[in-house]
C-alpha positions in Angstrom: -57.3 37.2 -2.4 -56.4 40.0 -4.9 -55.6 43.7 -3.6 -58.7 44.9 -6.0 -60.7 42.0 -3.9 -60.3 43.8 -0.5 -60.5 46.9 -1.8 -63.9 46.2 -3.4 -65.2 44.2 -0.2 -63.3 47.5 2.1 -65.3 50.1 0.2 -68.1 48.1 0.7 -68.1 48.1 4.0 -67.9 52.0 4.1 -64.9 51.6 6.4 -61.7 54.2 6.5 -59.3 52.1 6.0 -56.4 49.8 3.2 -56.0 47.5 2.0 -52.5 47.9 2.8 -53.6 48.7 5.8 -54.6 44.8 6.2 -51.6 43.5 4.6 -49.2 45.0 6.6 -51.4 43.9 10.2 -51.4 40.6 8.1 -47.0 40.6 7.7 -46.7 42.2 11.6 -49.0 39.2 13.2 -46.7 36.8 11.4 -43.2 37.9 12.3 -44.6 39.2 16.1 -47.3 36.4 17.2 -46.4 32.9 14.8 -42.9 31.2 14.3 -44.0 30.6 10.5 -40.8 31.3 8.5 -40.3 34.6 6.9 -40.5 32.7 3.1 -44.4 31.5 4.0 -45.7 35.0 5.4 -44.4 36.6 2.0 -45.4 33.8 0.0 -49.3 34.3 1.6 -48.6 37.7 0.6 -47.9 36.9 -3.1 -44.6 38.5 -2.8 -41.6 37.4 -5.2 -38.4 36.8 -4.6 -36.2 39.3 -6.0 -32.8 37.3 -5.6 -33.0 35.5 -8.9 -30.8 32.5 -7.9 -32.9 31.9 -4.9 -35.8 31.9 -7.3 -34.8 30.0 -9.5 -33.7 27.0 -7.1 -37.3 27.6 -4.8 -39.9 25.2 -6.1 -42.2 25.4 -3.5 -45.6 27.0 -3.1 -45.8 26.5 1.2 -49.3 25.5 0.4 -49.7 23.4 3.3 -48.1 25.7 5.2 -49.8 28.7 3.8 -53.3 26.7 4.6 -52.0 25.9 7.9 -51.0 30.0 8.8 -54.3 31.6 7.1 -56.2 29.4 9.3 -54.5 31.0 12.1 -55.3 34.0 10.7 -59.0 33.2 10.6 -58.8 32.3 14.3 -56.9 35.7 15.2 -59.3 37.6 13.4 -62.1 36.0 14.9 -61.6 34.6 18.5 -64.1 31.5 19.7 -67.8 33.2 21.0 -67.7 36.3 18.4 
């Protein structure tokens, strides 16, 4: 999901808050509550690597493992009987 995605369904919601806001609760969850590697949080995050030998060589996407930590996610955000 895009940054201008959020934003437009944030300001829609008339709340105070950012999307960075969300990003960064997003990148804190993973490295404090999940043992998913460091590479997959960033990757969920769309970040790039800005070693360019290690970005050159990586050839993966994580999507299983991206699928597998947004689901997660999901369940964090919204517990069982909410």
């Amino acid at each position: 999901m895009s940054d201008m995605t959020l934003l437009q369904l944030v300001r829609g919601m008339d709340l105070s808050v950012t999307v960075h806001g969300f990003r960064s609760s997003f990148r804190d969850w993973v490295a404090d509550k999940t043992a998913y590697p460091r590479e997959v949080a960033e990757a969920a995050l769309s970040h790039t690597l800005e070693n360019k030998v290690e970005a050159a060589y990586r050839r993966t996407d994580f999507f299983e493992k991206r699928r597998a930590l947004m689901q997660d996610w999901a369940d964090y955000c919204s517990p069982p009987g909410h």
